[in-house]
N, C-alpha and C positions, 0 to 999 in steps of 0.2 A: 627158331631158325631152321630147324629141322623139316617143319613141314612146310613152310616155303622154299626149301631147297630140291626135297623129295618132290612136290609137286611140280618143277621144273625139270626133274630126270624121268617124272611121268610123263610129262608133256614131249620130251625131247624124245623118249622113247616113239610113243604113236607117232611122231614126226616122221623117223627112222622105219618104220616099218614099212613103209614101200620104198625104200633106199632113202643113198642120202651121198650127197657128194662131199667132199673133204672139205670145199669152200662151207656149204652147210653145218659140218663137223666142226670147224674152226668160229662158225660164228655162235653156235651152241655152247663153246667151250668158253669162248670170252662173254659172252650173254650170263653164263652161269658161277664164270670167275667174280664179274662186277655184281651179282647178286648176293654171292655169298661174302664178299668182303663188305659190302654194305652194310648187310645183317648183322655182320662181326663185329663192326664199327658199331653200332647203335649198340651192340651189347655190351660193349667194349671189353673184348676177350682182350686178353694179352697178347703183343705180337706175335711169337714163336708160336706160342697154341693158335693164333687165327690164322697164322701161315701155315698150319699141318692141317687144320678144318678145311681150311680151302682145298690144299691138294688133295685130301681125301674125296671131297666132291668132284675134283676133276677126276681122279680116277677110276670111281662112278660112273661117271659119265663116259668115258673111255670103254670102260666092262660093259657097256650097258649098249651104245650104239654103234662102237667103231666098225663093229665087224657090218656093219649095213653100208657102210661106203665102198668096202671091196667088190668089183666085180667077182663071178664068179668062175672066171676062167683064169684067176691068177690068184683063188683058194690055196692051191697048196704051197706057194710064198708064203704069202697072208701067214700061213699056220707058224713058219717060219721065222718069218720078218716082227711080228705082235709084240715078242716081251719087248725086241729092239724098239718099236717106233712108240710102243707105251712111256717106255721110259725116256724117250727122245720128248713127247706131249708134255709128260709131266714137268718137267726138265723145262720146258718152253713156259708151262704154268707158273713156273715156279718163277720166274722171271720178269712172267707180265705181272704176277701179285705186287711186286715192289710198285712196279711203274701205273698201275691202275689204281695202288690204294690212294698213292698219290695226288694222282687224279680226282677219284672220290672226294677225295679228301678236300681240293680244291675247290671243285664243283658244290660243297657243302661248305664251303666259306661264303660262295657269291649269293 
């Protein structure tokens, strides 16, 4: 699980390195939530452990690219604003896990 996960925060990284816009940021972050609940699934972690696996890779992913979507004429917000809107992402991760293992979940019935 590990290394298809990391390989997706490599990838998401070179993504990010000539910017990256929020919408991009947002589709990274749910691209990476359904990969890693997937994974979880097929291993079948426990829920509470596969829901802290997950956020932890979102918050990877957050440490890793977020700061490439900031322009850089409103840096020193940014500097500001980070732990606030991290923990605003996570918070929003933490939320779509419910609603996308679901999904998964169904999608691996049909």
């Amino acid at each position: 699980m590990q290394l298809a996960v990391s390989l997706y925060l490599e990838r998401a990284r070179l993504k990010a390195e000539g910017g990256l816009t929020w919408a991009e940021f947002g589709e990274l972050l749910v691209g990476l939530l359904r990969l890693a609940i997937r994974l979880a699934e097929v291993l079948a972690v426990p829920g509470p452990q596969k829901k802290e696996i997950v956020l932890e890779a979102a918050a990877v992913l957050f440490d890793t690219v977020a700061d490439k979507a900031i322009p850089a004429i409103i840096w020193p917000v940014w500097v500001l604003a980070r732990p606030s809107v991290r923990s605003l992402v996570l918070s929003l991760a933490s939320g779509a896990v419910e609603q996308l293992l679901d999904l998964i979940r169904s999608e691996a019935a049909q």
